[in-house]
mmCIF file of the N, C-alpha and C atoms, coordinates in Angstrom:
data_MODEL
# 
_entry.id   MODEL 
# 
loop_
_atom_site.group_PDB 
_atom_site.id 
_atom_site.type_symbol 
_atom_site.label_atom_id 
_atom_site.label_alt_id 
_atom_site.label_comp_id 
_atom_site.label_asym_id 
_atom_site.label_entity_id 
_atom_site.label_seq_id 
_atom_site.pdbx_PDB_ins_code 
_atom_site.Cartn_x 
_atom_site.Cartn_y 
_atom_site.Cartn_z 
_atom_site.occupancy 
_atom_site.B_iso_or_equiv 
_atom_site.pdbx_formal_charge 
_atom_site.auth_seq_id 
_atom_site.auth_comp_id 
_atom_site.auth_asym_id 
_atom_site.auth_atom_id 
_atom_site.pdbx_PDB_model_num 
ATOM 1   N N  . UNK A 1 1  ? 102.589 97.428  98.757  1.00 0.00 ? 1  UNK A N  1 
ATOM 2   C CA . UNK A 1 1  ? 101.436 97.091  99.561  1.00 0.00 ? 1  UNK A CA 1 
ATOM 3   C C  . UNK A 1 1  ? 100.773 95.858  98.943  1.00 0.00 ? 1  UNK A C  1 
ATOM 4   N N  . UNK A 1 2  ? 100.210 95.206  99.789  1.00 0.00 ? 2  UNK A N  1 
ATOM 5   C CA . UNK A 1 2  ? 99.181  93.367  99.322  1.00 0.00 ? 2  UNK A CA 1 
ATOM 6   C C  . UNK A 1 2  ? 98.041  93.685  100.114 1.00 0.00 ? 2  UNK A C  1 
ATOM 7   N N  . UNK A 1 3  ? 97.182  93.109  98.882  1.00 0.00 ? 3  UNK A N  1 
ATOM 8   C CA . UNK A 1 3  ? 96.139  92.828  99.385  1.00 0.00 ? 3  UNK A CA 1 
ATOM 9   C C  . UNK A 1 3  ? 95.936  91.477  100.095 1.00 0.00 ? 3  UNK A C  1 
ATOM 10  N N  . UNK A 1 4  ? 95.066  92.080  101.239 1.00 0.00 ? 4  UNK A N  1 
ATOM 11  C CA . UNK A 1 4  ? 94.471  90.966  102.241 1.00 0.00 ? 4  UNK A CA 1 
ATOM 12  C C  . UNK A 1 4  ? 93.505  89.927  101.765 1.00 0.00 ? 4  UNK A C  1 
ATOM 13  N N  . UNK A 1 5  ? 93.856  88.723  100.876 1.00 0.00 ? 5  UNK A N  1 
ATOM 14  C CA . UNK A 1 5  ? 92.646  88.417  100.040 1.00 0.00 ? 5  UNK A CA 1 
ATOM 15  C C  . UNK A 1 5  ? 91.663  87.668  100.462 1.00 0.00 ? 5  UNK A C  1 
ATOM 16  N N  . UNK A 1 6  ? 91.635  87.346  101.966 1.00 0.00 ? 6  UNK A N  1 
ATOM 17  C CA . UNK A 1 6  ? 90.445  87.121  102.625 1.00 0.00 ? 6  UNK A CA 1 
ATOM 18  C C  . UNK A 1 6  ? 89.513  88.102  102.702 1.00 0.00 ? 6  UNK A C  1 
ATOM 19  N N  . UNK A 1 7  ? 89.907  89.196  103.426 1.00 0.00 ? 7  UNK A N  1 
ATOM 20  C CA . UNK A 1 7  ? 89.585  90.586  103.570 1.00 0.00 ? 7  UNK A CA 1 
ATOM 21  C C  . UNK A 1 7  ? 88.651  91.066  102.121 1.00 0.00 ? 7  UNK A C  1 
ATOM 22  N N  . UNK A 1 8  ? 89.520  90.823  101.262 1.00 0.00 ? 8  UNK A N  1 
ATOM 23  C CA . UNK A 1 8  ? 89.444  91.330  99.885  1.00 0.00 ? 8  UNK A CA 1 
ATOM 24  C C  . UNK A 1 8  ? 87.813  90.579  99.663  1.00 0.00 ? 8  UNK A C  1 
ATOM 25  N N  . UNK A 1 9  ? 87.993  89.372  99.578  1.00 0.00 ? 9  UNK A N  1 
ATOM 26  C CA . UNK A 1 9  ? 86.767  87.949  99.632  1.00 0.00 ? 9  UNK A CA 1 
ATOM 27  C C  . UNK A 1 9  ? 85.754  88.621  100.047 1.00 0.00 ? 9  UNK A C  1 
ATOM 28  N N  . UNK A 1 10 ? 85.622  88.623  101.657 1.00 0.00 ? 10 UNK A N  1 
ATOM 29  C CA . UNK A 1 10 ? 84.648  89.367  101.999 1.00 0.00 ? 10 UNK A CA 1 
ATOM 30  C C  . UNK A 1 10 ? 84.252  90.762  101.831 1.00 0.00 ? 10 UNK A C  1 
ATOM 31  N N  . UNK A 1 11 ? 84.753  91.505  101.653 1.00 0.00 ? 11 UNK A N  1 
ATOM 32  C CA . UNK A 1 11 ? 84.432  92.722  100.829 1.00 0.00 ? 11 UNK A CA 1 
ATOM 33  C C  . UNK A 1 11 ? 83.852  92.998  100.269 1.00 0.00 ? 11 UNK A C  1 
ATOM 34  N N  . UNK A 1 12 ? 83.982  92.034  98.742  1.00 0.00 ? 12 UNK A N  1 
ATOM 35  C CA . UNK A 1 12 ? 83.536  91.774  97.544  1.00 0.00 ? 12 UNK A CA 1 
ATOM 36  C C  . UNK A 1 12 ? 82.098  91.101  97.881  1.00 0.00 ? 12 UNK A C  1 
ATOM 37  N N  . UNK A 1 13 ? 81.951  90.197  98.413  1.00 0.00 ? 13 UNK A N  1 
ATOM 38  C CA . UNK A 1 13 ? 80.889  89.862  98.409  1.00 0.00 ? 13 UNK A CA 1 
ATOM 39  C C  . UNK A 1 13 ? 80.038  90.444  99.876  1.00 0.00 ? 13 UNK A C  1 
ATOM 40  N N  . UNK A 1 14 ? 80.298  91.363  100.436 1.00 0.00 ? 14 UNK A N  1 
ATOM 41  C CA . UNK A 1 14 ? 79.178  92.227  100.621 1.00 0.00 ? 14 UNK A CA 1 
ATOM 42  C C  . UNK A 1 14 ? 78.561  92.886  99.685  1.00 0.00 ? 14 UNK A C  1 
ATOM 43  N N  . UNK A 1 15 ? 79.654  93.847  99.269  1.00 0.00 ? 15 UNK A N  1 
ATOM 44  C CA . UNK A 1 15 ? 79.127  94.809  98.543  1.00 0.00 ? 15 UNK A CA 1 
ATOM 45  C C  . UNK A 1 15 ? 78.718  94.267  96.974  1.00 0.00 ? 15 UNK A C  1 
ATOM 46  N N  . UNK A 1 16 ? 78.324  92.783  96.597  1.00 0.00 ? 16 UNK A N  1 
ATOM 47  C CA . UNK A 1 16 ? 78.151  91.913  95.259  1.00 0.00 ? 16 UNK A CA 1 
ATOM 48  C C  . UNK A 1 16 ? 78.540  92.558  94.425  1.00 0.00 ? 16 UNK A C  1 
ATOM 49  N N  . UNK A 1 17 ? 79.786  92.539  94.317  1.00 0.00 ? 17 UNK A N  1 
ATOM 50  C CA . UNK A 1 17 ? 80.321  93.588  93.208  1.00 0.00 ? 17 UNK A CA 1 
ATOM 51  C C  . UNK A 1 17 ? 81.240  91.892  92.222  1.00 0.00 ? 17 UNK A C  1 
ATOM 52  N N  . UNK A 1 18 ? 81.178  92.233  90.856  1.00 0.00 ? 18 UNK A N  1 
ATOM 53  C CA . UNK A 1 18 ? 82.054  91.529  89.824  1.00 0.00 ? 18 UNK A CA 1 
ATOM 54  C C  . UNK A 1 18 ? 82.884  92.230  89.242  1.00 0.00 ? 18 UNK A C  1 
ATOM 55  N N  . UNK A 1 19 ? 83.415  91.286  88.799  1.00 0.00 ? 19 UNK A N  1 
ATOM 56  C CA . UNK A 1 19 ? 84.446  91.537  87.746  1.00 0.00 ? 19 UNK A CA 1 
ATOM 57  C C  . UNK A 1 19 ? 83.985  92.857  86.673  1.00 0.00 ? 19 UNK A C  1 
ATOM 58  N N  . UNK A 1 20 ? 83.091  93.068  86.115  1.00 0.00 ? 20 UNK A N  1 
ATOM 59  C CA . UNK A 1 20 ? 82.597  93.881  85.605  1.00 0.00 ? 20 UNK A CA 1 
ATOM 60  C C  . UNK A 1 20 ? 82.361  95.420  86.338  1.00 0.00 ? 20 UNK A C  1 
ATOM 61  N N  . UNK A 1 21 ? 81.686  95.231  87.363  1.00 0.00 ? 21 UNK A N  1 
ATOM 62  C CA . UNK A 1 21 ? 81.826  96.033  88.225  1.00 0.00 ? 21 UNK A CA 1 
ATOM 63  C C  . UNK A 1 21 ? 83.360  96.799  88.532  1.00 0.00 ? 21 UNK A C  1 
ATOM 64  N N  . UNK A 1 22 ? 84.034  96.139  88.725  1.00 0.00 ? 22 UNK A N  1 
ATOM 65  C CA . UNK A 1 22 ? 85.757  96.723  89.321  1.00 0.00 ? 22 UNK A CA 1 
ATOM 66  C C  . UNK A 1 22 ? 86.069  96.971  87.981  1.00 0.00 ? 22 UNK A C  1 
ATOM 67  N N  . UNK A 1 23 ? 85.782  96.571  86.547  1.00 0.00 ? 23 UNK A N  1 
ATOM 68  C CA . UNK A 1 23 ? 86.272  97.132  85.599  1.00 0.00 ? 23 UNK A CA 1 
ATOM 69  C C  . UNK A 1 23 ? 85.573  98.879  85.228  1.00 0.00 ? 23 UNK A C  1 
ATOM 70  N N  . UNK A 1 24 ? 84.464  98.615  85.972  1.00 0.00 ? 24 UNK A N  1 
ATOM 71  C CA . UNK A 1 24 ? 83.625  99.898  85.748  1.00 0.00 ? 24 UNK A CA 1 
ATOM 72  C C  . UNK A 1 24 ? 84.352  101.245 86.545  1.00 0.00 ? 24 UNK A C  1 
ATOM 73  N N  . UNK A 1 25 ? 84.618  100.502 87.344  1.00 0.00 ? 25 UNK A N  1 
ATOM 74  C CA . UNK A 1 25 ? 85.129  101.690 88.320  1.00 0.00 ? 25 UNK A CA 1 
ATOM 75  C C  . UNK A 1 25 ? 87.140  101.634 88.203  1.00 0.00 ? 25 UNK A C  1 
ATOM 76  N N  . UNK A 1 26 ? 87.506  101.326 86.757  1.00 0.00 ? 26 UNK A N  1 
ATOM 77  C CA . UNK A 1 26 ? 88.844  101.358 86.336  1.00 0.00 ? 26 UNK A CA 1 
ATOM 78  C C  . UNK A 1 26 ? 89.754  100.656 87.096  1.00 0.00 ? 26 UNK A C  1 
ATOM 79  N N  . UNK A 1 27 ? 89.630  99.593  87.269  1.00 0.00 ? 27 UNK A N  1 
ATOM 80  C CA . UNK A 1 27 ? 90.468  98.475  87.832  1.00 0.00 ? 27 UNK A CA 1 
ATOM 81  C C  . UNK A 1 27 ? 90.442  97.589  86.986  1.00 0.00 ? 27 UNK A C  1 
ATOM 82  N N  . UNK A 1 28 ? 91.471  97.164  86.236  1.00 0.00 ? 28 UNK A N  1 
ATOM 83  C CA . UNK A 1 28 ? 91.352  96.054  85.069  1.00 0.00 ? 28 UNK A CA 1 
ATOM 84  C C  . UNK A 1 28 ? 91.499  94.881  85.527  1.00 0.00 ? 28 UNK A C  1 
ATOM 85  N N  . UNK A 1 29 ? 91.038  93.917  84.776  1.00 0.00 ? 29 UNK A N  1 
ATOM 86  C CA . UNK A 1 29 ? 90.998  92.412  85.421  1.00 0.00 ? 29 UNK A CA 1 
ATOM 87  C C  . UNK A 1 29 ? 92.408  92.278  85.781  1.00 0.00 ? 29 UNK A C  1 
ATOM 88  N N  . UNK A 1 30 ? 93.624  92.531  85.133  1.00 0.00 ? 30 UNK A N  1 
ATOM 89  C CA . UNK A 1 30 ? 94.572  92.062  85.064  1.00 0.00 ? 30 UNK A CA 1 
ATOM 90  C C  . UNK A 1 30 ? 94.901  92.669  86.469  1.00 0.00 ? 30 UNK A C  1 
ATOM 91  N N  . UNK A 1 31 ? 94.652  93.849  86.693  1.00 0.00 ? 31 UNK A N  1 
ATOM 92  C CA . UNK A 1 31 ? 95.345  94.260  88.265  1.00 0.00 ? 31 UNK A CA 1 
ATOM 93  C C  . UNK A 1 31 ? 94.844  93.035  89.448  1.00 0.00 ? 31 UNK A C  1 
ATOM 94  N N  . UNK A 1 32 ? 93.579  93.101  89.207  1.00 0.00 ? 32 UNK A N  1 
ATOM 95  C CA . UNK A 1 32 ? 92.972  92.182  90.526  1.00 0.00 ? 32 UNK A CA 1 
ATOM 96  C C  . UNK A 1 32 ? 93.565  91.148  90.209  1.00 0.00 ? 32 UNK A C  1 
ATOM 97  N N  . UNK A 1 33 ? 93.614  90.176  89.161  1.00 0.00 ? 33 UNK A N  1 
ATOM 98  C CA . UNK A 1 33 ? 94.523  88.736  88.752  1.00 0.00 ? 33 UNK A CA 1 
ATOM 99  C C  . UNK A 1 33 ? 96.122  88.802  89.910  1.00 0.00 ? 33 UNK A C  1 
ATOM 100 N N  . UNK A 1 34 ? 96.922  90.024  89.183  1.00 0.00 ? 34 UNK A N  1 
ATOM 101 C CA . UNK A 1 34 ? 98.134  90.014  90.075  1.00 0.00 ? 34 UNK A CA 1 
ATOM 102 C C  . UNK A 1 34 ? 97.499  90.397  91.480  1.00 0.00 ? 34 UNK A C  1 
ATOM 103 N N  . UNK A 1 35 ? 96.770  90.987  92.296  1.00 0.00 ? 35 UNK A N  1 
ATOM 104 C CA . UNK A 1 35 ? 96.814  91.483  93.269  1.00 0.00 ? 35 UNK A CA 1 
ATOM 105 C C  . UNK A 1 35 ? 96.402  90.487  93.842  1.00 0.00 ? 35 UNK A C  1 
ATOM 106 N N  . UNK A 1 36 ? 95.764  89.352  93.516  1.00 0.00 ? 36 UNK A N  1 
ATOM 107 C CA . UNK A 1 36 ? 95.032  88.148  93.768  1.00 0.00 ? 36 UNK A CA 1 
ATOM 108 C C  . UNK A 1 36 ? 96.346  87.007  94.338  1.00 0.00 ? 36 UNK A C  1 
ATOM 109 N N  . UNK A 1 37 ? 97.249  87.280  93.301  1.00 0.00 ? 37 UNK A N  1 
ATOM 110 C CA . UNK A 1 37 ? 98.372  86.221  93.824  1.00 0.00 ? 37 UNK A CA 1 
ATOM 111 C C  . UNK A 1 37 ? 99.394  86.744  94.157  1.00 0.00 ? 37 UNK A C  1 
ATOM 112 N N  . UNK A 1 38 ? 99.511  88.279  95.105  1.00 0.00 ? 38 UNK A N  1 
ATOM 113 C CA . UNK A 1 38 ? 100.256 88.023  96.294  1.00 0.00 ? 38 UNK A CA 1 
ATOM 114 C C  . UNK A 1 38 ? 100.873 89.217  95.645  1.00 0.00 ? 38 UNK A C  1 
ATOM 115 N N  . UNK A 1 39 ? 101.120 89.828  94.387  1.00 0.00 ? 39 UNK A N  1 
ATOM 116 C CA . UNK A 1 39 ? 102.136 90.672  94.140  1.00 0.00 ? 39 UNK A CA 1 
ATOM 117 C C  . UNK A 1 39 ? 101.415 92.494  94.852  1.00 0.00 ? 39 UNK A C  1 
ATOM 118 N N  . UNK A 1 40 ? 102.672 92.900  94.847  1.00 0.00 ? 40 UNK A N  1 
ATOM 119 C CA . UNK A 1 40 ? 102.470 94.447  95.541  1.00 0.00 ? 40 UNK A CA 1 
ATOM 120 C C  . UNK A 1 40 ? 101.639 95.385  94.338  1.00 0.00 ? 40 UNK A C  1 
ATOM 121 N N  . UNK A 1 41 ? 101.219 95.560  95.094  1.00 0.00 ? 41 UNK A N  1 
ATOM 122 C CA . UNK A 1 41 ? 100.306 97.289  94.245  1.00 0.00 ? 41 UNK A CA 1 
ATOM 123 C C  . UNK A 1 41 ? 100.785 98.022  94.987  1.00 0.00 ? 41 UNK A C  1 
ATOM 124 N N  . UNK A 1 42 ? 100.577 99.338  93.926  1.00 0.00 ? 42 UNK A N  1 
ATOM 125 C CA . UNK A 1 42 ? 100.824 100.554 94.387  1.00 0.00 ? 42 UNK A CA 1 
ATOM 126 C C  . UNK A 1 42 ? 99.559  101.369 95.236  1.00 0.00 ? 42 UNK A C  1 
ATOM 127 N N  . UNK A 1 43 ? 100.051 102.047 96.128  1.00 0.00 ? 43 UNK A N  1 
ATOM 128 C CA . UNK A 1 43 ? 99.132  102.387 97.068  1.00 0.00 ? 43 UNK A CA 1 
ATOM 129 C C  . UNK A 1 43 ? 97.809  103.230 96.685  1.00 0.00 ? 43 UNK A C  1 
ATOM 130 N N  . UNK A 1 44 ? 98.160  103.429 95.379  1.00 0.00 ? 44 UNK A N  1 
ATOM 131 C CA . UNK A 1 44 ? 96.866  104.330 94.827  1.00 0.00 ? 44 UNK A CA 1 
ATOM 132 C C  . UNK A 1 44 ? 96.292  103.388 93.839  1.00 0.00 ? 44 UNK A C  1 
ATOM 133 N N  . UNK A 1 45 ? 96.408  101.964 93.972  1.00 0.00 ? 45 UNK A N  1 
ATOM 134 C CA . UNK A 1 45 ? 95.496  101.117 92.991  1.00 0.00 ? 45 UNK A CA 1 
ATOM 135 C C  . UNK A 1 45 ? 95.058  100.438 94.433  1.00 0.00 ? 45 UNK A C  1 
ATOM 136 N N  . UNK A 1 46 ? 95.503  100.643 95.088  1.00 0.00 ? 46 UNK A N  1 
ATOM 137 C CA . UNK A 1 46 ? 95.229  99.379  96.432  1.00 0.00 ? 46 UNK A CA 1 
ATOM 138 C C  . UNK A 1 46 ? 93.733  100.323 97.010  1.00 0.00 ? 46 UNK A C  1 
ATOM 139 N N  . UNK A 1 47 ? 93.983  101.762 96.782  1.00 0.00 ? 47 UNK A N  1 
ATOM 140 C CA . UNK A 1 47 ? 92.899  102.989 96.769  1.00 0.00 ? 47 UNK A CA 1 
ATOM 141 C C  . UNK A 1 47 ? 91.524  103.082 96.158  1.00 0.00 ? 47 UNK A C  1 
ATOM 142 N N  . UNK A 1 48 ? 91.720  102.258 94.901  1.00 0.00 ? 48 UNK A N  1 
ATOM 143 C CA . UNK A 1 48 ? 90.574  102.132 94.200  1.00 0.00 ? 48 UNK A CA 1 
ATOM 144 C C  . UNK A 1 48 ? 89.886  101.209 94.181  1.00 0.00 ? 48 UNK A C  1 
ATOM 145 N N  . UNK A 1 49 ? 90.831  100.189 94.795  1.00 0.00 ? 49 UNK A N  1 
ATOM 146 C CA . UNK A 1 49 ? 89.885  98.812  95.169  1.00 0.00 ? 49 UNK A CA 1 
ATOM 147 C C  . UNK A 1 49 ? 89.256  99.331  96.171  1.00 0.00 ? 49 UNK A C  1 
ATOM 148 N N  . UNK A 1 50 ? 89.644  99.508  96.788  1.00 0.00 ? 50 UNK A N  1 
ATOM 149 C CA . UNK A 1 50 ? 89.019  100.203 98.628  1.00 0.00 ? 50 UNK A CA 1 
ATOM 150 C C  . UNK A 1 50 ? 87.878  101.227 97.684  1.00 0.00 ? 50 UNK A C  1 
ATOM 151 N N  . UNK A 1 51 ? 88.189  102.261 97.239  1.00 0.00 ? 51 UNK A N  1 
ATOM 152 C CA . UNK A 1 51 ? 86.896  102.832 97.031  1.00 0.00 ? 51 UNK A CA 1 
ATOM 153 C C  . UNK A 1 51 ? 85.824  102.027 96.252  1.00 0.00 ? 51 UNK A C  1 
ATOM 154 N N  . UNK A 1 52 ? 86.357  101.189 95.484  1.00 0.00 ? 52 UNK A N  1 
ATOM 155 C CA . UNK A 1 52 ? 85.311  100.721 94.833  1.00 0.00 ? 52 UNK A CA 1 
ATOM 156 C C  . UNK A 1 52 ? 84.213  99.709  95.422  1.00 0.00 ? 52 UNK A C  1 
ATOM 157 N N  . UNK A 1 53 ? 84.785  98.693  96.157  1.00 0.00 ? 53 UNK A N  1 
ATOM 158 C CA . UNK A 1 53 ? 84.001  98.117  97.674  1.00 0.00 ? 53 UNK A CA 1 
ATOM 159 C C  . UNK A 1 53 ? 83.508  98.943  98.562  1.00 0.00 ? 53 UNK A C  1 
ATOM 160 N N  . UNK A 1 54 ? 83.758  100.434 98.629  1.00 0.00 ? 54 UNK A N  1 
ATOM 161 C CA . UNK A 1 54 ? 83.405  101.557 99.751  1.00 0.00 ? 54 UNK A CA 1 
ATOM 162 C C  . UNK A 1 54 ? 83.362  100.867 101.280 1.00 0.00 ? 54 UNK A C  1 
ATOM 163 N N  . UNK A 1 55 ? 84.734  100.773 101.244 1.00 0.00 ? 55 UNK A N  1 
ATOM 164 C CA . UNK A 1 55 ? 85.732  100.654 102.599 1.00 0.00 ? 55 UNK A CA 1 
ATOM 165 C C  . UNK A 1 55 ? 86.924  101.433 102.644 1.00 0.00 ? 55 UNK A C  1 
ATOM 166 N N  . UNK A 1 56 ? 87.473  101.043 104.047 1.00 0.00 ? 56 UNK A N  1 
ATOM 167 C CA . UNK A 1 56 ? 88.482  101.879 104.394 1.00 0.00 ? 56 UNK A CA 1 
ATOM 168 C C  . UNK A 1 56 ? 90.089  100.752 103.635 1.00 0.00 ? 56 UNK A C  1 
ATOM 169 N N  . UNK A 1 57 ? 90.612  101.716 103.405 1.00 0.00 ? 57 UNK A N  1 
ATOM 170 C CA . UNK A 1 57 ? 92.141  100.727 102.444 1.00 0.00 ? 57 UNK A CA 1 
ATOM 171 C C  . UNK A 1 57 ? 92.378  99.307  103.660 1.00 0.00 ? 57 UNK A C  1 
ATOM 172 N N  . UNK A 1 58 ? 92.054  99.942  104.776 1.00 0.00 ? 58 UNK A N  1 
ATOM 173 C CA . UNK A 1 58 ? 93.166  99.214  105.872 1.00 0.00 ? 58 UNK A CA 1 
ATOM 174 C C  . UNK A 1 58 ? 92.598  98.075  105.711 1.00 0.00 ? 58 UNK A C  1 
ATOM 175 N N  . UNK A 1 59 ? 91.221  98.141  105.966 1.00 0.00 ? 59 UNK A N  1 
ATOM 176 C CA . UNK A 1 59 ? 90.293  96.949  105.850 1.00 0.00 ? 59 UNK A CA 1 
ATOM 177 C C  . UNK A 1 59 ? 90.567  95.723  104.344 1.00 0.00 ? 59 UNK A C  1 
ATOM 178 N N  . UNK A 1 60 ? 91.520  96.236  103.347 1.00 0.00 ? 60 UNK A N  1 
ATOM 179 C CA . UNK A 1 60 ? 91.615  94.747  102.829 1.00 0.00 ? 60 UNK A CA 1 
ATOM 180 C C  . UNK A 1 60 ? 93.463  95.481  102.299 1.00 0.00 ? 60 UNK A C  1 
ATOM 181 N N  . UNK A 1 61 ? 93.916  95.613  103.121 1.00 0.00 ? 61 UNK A N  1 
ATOM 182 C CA . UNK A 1 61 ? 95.455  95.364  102.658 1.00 0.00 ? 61 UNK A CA 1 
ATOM 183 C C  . UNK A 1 61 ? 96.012  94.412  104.086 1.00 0.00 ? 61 UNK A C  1 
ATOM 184 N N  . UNK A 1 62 ? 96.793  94.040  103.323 1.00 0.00 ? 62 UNK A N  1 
ATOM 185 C CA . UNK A 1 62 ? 97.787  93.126  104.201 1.00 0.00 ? 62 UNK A CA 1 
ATOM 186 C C  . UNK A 1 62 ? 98.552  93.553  105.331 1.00 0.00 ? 62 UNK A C  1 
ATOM 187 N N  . UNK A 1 63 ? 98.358  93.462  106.498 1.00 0.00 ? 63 UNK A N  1 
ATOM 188 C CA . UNK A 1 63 ? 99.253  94.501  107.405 1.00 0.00 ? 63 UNK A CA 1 
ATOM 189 C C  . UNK A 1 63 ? 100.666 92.916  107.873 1.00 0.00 ? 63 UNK A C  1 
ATOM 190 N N  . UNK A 1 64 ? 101.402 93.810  107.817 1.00 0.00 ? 64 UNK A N  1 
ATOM 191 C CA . UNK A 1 64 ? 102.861 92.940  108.306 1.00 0.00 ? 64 UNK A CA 1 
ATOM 192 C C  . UNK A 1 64 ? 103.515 93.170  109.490 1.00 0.00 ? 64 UNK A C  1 
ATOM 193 N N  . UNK A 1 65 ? 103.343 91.894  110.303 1.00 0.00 ? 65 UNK A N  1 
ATOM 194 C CA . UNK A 1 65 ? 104.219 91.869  111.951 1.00 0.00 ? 65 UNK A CA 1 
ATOM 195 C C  . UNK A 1 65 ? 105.603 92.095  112.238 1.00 0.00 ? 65 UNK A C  1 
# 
């Protein structure tokens, strides 16, 4: 699964969340770094980003045509 990193963009800055923040809620910088440039996560880290913005997953993963 990829994150949608527009999606992701706006997300984030609704909910003004940092880097610090997503580390708080156990997402290490290094995940968001790779998830940032395109590589797949696993569907239960793609989970915690979503909870941690408090959205739905669909709303920042990448859907494919």
């Amino acid at each position: 699964m990829k994150l949608n990193r527009r999606n992701f963009e706006i997300a984030r800055a609704r909910a003004c969340m940092s880097q610090s923040d997503f580390e708080a809620a156990g997402i290490p910088k290094g995940t968001l770094c790779r998830a940032m440039g395109g590589n797949g996560l696993k569907p239960e880290t793609l989970g915690k980003i979503a909870r941690a913005l408090k959205v739905d997953v669909t709303e920042i993963m990448e859907t494919e045509i």
